[in-house]
C-alpha positions in Angstrom: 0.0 0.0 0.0 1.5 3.5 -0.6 1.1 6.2 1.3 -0.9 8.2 -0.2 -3.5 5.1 -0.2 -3.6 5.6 3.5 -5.9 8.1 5.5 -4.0 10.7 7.4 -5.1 11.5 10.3 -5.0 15.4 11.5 -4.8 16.3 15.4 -6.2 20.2 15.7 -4.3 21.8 18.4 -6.3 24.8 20.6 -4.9 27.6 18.6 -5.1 26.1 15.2 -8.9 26.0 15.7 -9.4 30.2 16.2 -6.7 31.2 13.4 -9.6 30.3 10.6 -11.7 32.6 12.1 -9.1 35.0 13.0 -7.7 35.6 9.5 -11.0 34.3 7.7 -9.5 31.0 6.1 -11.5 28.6 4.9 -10.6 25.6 6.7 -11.5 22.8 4.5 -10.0 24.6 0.9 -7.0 25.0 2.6 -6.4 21.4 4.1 -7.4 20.3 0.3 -4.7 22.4 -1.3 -1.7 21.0 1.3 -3.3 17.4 1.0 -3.5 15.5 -1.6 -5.3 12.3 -0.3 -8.0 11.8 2.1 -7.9 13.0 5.7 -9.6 13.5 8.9 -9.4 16.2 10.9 -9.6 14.8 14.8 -10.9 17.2 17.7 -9.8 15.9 20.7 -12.1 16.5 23.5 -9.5 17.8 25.7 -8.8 20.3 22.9 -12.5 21.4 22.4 -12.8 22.0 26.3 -9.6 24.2 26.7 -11.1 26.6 23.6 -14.4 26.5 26.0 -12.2 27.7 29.1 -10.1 29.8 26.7 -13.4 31.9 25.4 -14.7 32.4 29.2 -11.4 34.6 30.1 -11.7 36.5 26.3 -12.6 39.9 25.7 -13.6 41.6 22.6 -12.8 40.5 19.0 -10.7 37.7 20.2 -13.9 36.2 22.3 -16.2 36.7 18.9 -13.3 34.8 16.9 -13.3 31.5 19.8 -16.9 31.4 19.7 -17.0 31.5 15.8 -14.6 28.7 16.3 -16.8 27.0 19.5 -19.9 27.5 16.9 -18.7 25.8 13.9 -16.9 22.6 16.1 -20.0 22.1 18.4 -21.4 19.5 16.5 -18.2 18.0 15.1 -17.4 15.1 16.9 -14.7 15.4 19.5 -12.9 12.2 20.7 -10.6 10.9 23.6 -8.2 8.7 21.6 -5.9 8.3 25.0 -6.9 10.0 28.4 -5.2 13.1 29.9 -2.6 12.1 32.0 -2.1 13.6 35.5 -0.4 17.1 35.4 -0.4 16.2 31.1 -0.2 19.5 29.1 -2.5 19.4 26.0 0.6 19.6 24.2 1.9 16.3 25.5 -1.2 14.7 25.0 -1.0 15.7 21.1 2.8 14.6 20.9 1.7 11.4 23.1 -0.9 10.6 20.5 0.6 11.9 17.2 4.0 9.9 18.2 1.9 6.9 19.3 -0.6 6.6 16.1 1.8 8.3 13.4 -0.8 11.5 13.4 -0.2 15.3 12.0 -0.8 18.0 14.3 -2.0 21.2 13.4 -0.6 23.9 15.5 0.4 27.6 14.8 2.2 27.4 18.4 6.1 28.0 18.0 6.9 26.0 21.0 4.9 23.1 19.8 5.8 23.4 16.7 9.7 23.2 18.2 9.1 20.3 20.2 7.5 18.3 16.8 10.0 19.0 15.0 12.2 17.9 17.1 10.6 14.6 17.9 10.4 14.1 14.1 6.6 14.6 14.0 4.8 16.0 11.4 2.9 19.3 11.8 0.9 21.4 10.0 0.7 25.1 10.4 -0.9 28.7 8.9 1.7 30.7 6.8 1.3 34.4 5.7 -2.1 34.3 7.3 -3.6 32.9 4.5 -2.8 29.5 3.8 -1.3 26.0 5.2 2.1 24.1 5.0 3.7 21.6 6.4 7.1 20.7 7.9 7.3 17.8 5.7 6.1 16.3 2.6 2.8 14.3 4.1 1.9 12.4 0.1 
């Protein structure tokens, strides 16, 4: 089987859900341009609550952007692939995961993004506010 056969699976960090609505991206075009085979974007439930906690301290346009974001990923489905681990970052829980089950992460978060690469995990993130690219090749 080649690669490309083979699903790839996306893990959305917190802040790569509010940078759509942010810089007014359109989510799916933009995952369609980077990828060219079929995907799924996974919303970890751990990741969907911390963008809950994350609009209740908010203020202004940045609170209108997380509930734009909390509004379109309501009814997405949100899963718990592995559980939180005690005093577990959300960032180690997407490295745990994404190193665990060969996942992408989406992230615009420069320390994240440091700690992937590092690791040798893939990662996805918004360039020039406008569109996606990835550390590696992911065909």
């Amino acid at each position: 089987m080649k690669n490309t056969d083979r699903e790839l699976n996306i893990l959305l960090d917190t802040n790569f859900l509010i940078v759509p609505f942010q810089f007014k991206i359109d989510l799916k075009s933009r995952f369609d341009e980077l990828i060219d085979r079929k995907y799924s974007l996974i919303l970890l439930n751990e990741v969907y609550e911390e963008l809950v906690k994350i609009y209740n301290k908010a203020r202004g346009k940045r609170k209108q952007e997380i509930k734009a974001a909390i509004t379109y990923f309501k009814n997405k489905e949100k899963i718990t692939i592995l559980e939180k681990q005690d005093n577990e970052s959300i960032d180690d829980l997407l490295i745990r995961i994404a190193k665990k089950f060969n996942y992408v992460v989406a992230t615009n978060d420069k320390i994240l993004k440091r700690r992937l690469k590092n690791l040798g995990i893939n990662f996805i993130y918004v360039r020039q506010k406008s569109f996606f690219r990835a550390n590696r090749f992911l065909g």
